[in-house]
C-alpha positions in Angstrom: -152.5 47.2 80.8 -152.9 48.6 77.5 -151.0 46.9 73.9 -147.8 49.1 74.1 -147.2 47.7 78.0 -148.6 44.4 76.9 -146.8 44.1 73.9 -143.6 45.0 75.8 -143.7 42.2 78.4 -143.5 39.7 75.3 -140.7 41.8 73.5 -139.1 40.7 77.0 -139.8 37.3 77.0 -139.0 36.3 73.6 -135.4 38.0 74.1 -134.4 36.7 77.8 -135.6 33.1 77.9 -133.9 32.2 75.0 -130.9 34.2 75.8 -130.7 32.6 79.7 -131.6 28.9 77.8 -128.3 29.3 75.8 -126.2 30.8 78.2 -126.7 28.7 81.2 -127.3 26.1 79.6 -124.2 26.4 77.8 -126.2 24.7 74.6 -123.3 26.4 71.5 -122.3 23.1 70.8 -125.0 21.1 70.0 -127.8 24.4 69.8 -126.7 27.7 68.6 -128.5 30.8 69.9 -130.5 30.3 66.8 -132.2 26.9 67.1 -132.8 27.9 71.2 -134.9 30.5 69.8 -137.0 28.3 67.9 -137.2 25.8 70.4 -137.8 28.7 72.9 -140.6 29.8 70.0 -142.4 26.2 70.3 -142.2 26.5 74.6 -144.1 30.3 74.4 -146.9 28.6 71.7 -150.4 27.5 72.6 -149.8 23.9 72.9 -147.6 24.7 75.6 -147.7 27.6 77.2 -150.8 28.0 76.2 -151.9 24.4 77.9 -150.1 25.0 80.7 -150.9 28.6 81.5 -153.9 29.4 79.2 -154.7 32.7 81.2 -151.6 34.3 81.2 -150.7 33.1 77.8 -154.4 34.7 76.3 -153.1 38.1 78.3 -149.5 38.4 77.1 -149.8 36.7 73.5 -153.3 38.6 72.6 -154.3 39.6 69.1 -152.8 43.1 69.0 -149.9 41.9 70.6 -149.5 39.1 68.1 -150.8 41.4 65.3 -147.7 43.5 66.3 -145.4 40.9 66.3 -146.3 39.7 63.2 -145.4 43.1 61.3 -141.8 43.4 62.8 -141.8 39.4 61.5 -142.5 39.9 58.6 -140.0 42.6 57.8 -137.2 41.1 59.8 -137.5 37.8 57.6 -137.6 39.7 54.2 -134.5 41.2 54.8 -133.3 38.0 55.8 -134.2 36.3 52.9 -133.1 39.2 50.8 -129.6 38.4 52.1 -129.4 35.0 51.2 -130.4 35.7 47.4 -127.2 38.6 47.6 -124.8 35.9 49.0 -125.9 33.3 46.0 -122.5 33.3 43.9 -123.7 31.1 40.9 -120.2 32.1 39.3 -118.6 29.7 41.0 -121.1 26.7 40.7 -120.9 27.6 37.2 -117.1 27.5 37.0 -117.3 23.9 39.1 -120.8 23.3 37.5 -120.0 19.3 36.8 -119.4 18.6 40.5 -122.2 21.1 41.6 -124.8 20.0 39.5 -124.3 16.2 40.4 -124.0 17.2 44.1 -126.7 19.7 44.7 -129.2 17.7 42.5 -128.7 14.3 44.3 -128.5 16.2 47.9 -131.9 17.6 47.1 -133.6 15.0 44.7 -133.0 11.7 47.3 -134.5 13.4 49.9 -137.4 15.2 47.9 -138.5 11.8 46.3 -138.4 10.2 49.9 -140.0 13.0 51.6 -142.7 13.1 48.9 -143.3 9.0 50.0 -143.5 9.9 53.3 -146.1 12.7 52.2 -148.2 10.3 50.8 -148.3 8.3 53.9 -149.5 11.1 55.6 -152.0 11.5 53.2 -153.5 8.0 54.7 -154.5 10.2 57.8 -156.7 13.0 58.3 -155.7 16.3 59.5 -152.1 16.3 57.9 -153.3 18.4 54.3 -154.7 22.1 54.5 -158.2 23.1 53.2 -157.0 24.6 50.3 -154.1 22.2 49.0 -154.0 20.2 45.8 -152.3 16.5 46.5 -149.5 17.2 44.4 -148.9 20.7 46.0 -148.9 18.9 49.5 -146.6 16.1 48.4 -144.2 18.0 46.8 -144.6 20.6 49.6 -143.4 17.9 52.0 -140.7 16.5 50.1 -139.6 20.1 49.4 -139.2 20.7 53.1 -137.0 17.6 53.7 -134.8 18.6 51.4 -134.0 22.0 52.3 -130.6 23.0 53.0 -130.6 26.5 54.9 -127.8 28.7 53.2 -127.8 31.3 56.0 -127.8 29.0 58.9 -125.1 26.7 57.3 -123.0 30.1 56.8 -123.2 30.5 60.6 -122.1 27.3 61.4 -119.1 27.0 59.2 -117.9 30.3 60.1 -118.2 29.0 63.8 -116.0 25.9 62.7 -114.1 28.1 60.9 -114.1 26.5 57.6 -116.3 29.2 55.9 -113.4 30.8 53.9 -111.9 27.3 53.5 -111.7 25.2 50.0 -114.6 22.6 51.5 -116.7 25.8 53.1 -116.5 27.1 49.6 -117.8 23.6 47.9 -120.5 23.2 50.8 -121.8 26.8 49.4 -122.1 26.1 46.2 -123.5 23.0 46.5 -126.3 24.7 49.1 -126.7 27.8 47.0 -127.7 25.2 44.1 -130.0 24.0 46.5 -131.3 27.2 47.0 -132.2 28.3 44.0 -134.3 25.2 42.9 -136.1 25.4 46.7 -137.5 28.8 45.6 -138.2 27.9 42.3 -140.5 24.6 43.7 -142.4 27.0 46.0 -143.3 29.3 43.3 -144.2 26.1 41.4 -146.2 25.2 44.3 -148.3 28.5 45.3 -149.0 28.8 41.3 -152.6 29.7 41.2 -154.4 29.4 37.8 -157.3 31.4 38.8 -154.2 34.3 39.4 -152.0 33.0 36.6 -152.5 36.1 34.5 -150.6 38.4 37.5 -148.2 35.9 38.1 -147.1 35.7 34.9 -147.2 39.8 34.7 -145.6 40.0 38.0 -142.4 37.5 36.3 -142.1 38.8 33.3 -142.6 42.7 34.8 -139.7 41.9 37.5 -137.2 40.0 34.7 -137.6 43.5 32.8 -137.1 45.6 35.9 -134.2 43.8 37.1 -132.2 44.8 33.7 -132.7 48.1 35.2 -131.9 47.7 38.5 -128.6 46.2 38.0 -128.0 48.7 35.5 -128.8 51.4 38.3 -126.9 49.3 41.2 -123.4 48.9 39.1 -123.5 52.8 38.6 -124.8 53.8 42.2 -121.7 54.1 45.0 -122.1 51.4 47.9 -123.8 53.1 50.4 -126.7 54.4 47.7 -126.7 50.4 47.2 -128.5 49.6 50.5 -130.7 51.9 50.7 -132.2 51.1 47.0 -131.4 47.7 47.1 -134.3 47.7 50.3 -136.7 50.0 48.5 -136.5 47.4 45.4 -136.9 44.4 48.6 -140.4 46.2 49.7 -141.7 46.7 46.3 -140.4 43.4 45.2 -141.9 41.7 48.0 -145.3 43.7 47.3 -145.4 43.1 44.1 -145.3 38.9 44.7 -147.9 38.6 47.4 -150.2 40.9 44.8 -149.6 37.8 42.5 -150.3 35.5 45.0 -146.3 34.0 45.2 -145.8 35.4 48.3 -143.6 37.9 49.6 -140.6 35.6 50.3 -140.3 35.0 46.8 -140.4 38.5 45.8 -137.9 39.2 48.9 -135.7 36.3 47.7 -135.4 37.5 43.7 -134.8 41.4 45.0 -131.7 39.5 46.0 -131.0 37.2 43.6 -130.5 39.8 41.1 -127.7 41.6 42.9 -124.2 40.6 43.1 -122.6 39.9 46.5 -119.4 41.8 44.8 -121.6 45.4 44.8 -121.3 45.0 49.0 -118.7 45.4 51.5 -118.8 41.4 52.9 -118.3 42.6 55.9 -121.0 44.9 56.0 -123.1 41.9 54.8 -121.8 40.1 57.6 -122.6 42.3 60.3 -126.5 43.3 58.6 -126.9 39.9 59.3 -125.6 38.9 62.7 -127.6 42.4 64.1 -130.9 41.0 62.2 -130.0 38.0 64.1 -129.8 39.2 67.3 -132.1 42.2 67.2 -135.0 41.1 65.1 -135.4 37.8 64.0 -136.2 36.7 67.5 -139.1 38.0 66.8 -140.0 35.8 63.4 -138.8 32.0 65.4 -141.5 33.2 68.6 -144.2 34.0 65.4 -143.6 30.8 64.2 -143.4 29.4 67.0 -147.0 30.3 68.0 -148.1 28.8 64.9 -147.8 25.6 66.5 -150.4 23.4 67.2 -150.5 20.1 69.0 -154.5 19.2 68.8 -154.1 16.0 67.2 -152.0 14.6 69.9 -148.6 15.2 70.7 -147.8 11.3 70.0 -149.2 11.9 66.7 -147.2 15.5 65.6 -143.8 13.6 67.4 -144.5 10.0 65.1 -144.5 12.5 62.2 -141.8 14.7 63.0 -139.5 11.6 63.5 -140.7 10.1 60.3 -139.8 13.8 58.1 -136.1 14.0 60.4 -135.8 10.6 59.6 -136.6 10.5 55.6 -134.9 14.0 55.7 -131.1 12.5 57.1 -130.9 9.3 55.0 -132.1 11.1 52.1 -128.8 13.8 52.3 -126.4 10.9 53.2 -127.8 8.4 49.9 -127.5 11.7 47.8 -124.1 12.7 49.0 -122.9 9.3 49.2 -123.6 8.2 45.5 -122.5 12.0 44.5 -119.1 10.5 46.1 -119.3 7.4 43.8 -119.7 9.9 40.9 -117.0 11.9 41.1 -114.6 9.4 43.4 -114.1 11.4 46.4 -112.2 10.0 49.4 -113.6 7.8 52.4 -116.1 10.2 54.8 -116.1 13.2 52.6 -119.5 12.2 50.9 -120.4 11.7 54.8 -119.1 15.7 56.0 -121.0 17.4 53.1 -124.1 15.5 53.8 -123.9 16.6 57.3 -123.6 19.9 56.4 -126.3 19.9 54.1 -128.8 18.8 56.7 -129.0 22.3 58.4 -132.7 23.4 58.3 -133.9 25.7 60.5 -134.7 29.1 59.0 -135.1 28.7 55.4 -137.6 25.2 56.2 -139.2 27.0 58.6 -139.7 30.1 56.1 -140.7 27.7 53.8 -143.3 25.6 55.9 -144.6 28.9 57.0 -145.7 30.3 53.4 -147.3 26.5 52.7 -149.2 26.9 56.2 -150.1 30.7 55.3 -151.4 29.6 51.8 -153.2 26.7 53.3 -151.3 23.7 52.0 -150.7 22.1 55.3 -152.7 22.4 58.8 -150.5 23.5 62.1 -150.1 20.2 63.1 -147.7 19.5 59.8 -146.1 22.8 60.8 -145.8 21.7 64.3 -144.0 18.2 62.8 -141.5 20.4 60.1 -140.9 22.8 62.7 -140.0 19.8 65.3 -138.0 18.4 62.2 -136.1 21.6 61.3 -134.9 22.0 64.8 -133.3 18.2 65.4 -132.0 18.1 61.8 -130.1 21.5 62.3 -129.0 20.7 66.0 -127.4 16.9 64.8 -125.0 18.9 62.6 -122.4 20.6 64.2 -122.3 17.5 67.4 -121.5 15.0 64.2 -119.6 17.1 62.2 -116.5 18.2 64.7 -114.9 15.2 65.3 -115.1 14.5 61.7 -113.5 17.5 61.3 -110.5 17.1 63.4 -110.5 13.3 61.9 -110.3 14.4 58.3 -107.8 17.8 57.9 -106.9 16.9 54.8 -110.4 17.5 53.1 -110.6 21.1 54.3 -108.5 22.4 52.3 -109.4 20.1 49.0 -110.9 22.3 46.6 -112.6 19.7 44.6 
């Protein structure tokens, strides 16, 4: 067969497994068509498929193939990323900023500082740091990833509970977006190169300028001009970054972060992102997925995974729960928002994929975040319901 038949058969696999996986198996509850796909992502990767079925796996998942794969990855993700910097409304954090701040700094800084210990145990084992990491860039890069709250995966599920446009969907938002906003700032922290310094510093003070400019440009252009230069900015954005050597995420995210969600229909936004969703981000969890690697023992990746999901849980429920003590909220509400806040998936895994890309951790960590990512995300919305229906009241507290 030659790549373009090749390369179809996977197209084919990465959309119907997943797809039957979810609805046979009826997994909405406890695993959204989202966190099947990255499980399905892990199944399709060497340590699996390709131990189990090394032939067929080296014909369907060849370089081209992969090569190919990777491109529509790439993009699909950008623009995915370049959504959830529109749909960060720092306005309101701002207007609330007391509560926020409190909130979104203990929700991340418990579980960074106990994912950074947990880091440093790993550091007692070979195999666990990549070739070209720093300690500190490993150990914050760790603690970094079990403190993560993904903003567009939390979106889904509270529009699925249907508490997105409530009071507490609202405060869960802010508190994430918060969250947000300091995860990208730690991973440009992290990838800072000082032999590159001079361009990275060009490359931020060159886009801080720019961006006068562009909002300048987007506030006068009509809405449907907004798209289509808001995506030209994403590509040379996103360009620019990697040319720095921060990586095209963090150029993708800022060519969001500098627009206002208020310039775009919402649900426009909405839709952009449920068809990236279905139609191409498939694509990204099976790329990540083949990124996997279990050659240090799968005992060994699943001690460690349990370890991060572990650190990663209590850390959310200490933060939330002395955030409550702060600011005297009622019984089980520091409990819900720490729940919610442990939604992972797509923003960790975008995360631990630019640390394995720059070399910070080997494929076994991956493997271990990636493992992490998925339980974390798939214990929300099983705990969260019946606290839900428990607690009425809280959903439509605004503060």
């Amino acid at each position: 067969m030659n790549t373009t038949e090749t390369f179809l058969i996977a197209i084919t696999i990465i959309y119907s497994v997943p797809y039957l996986i979810w609805r046979l198996g009826r997994t909405d509850y406890f695993a959204p068509l989202v966190v099947v796909q990255i499980i399905t992502g892990i199944l399709l990767g060497p340590g699996i498929l390709g131990a189990a079925c090394p032939d067929y796996y080296a014909f369907v998942f060849n370089q081209s193939v992969i090569q190919s794969l990777n491109g529509i990855a790439w993009w699909a993700v950008m623009l995915f990323v370049w959504i959830a910097g529109i749909e960060l409304d720092l306005r309101k954090a701002w207007q609330h900023r007391r509560e926020s701040s409190i909130t979104a700094g203990l929700a991340l800084g418990v579980p960074l500082l106990l994912g950074c210990l947990a880091a440093a145990g790993m550091l007692m084992f070979e195999g666990w740091m990549g070739s070209k990491a720093m300690l500190w860039q490993f150990v914050l890069g760790i603690g970094m990833s079990c403190a993560v709250t993904a903003l567009p995966i939390l979106i889904l599920l509270m529009e699925k509970l249907e508490i997105l446009r409530q009071p507490i969907g609202q405060r869960i938002l802010r508190y994430a977006s918060m969250d947000d906003i300091a995860i990208w700032g730690i991973l440009a922290l992290i990838l800072l190169d000082w032999e590159r310094v001079g361009r990275q510093c060009a490359f931020l003070l060159g886009f801080a300028i720019t961006a006068y400019g562009i909002r300048k440009l987007m506030a006068w252009l009509p809405e449907r001009d907004r798209w289509y230069v808001g995506i030209i900015v994403l590509a040379a954005s996103g360009f620019a970054a990697d040319w720095a050597g921060l990586h095209f995420m963090v150029g993708a995210f800022l060519a969001g972060a500098i627009l206002d969600g208020c310039w775009f229909n919402q649900s426009q936004m909405d839709m952009l992102r449920h068809h990236l969703l279905l139609a191409v981000m498939p694509v990204y969890f099976i790329s990540a997925g083949l990124k996997t690697n279990w050659s240090m023992g799968g005992t060994a990746v699943l001690v460690a995974a349990t370890v991060l999901l572990f650190v990663s849980v209590i850390g959310k429920l200490i933060g939330t729960h002395l955030a409550g003590k702060i600011l005297k909220w009622k019984a089980g509400e520091s409990s819900l928002i720490g729940w919610f806040l442990q939604t992972k998936a797509l923003i960790m895994i975008i995360f631990a994929n630019v640390l394995l890309d720059k070399e910070i951790i080997t494929s076994e960590t991956f493997t271990a975040l990636l493992l992490m990512a998925v339980c974390s995300t798939m214990l929300t919305v099983p705990v969260v319901s019946p606290k839900l229906a428990r607690m009425k009241a809280i959903i439509f507290r605004s503060e």
